[in-house]
C-alpha positions in Angstrom: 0.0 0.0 0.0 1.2 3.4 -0.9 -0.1 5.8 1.8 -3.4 7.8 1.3 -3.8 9.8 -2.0 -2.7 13.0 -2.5 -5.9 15.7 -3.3 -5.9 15.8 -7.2 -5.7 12.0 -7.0 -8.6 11.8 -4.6 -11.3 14.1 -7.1 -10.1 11.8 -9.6 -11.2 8.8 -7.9 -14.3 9.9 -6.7 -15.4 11.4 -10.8 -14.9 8.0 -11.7 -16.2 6.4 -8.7 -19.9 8.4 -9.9 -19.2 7.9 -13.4 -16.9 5.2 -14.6 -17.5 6.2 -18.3 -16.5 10.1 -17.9 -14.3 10.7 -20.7 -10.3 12.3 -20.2 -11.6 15.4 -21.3 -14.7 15.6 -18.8 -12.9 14.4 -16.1 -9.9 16.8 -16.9 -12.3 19.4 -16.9 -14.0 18.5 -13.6 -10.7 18.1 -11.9 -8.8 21.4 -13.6 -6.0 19.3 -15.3 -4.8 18.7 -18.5 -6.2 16.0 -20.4 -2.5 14.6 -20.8 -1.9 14.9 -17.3 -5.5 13.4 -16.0 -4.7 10.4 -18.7 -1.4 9.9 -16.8 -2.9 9.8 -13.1 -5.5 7.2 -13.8 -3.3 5.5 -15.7 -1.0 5.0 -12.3 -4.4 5.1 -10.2 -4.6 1.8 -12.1 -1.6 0.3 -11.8 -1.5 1.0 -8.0 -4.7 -1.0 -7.8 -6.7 1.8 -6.6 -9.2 1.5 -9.9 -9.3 -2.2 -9.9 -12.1 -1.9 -13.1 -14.9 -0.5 -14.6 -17.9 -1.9 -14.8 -21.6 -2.0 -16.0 -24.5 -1.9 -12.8 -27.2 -4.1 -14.2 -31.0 -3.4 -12.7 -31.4 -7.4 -11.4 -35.1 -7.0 -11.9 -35.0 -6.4 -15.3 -32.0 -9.0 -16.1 -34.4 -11.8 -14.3 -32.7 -11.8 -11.2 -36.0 -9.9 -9.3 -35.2 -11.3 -5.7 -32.5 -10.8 -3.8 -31.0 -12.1 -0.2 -28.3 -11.9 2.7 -27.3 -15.6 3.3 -25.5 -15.7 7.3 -22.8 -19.0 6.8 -21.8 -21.0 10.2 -19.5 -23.7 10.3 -21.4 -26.7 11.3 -17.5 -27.8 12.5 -15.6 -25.1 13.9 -12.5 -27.4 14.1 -12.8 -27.5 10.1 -10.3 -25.4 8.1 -11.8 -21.7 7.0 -11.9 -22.1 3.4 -15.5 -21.3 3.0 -15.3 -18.7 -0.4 -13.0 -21.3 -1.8 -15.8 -23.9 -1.1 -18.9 -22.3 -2.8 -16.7 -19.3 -5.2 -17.7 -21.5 -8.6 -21.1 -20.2 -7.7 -22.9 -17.8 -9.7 -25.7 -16.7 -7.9 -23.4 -15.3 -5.1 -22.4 -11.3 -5.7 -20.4 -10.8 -2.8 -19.1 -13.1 0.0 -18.0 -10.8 3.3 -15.9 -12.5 6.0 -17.9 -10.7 9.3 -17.3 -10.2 13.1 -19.8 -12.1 14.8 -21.5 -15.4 15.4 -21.3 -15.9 11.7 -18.6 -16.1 9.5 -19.3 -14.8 6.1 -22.7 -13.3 5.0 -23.3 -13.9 0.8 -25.4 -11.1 -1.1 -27.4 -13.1 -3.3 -29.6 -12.8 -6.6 -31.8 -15.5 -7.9 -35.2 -15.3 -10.3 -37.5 -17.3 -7.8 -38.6 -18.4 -4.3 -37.7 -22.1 -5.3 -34.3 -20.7 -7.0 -33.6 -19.7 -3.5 -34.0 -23.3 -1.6 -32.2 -24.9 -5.0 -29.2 -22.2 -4.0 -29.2 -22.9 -0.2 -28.8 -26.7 -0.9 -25.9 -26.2 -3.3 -24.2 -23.6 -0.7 -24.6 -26.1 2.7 -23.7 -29.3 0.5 -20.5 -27.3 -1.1 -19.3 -25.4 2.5 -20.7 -27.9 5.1 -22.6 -24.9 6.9 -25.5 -24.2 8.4 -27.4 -21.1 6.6 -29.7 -18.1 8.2 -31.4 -15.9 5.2 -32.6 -13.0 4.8 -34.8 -12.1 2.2 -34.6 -8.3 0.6 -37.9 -6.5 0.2 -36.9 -3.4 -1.4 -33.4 -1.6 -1.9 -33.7 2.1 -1.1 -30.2 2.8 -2.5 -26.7 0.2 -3.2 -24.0 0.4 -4.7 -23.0 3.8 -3.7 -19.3 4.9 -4.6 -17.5 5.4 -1.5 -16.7 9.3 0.2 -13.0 9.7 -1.2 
């Protein structure tokens, strides 16, 4: 890691953290830089990892995915090794897997088409990690996906 980012760095990061498709010369313009010089800095904002991609956001509704839910994980064995995400990562219904404080020990964001796509998915998960499951189904989503405050 290379420390925090100095301020011309940062306004870059958070124009493309709202709009990953701004062009050089937008962004330049938003930021008060040359377009050479804005090209330059995202180019090493890249390379130090810091943009690790750009991507599309997909409405899961309208892709077929309409219902979405928090899966808790809990070792049925909690002598067995931790290698959970390793266990259940070839699935494709799981977004994001999050390693938590807590009784539990990862919590899975989910998206699947149906109720009975749901118990098909919770099968696969406690035959592949050999854990006991606690959901949570998601009624609505006021907001997600926000870009973080850099």
């Amino acid at each position: 890691m290379s420390g925090p980012l100095e301020p011309l760095d940062q306004a870059i990061a958070r124009e493309l953290a709202g709009d990953g498709r701004c062009s050089f010369t937008d962004l330049a313009e938003r930021v008060g830089l040359s377009v050479s010089a804005v090209h330059q800095r995202v180019r090493r904002l890249e390379q130090r990892g810091v943009i690790q991609g750009y991507v599309a956001r997909l409405d899961s509704e309208q892709i077929g995915l309409p219902l979405t839910a928090l899966i808790s994980l809990t070792p049925n064995d909690p002598a067995a090794p931790d290698d959970y995400p390793q266990r259940i990562e070839h699935i494709r219904e799981i977004e994001s897997c999050y390693s938590v404080a807590g009784d539990e020990s990862y919590i899975l964001l989910v998206r699947v088409a149906s109720p009975r796509d749901l118990e098909d998915l919770l099968r696969r998960i406690r035959e592949a990690a050999k854990v006991s499951t606690r959901t949570t189904v998601v009624l609505s989503t006021p907001f997600e996906g926000r870009p973080p405050t850099v």
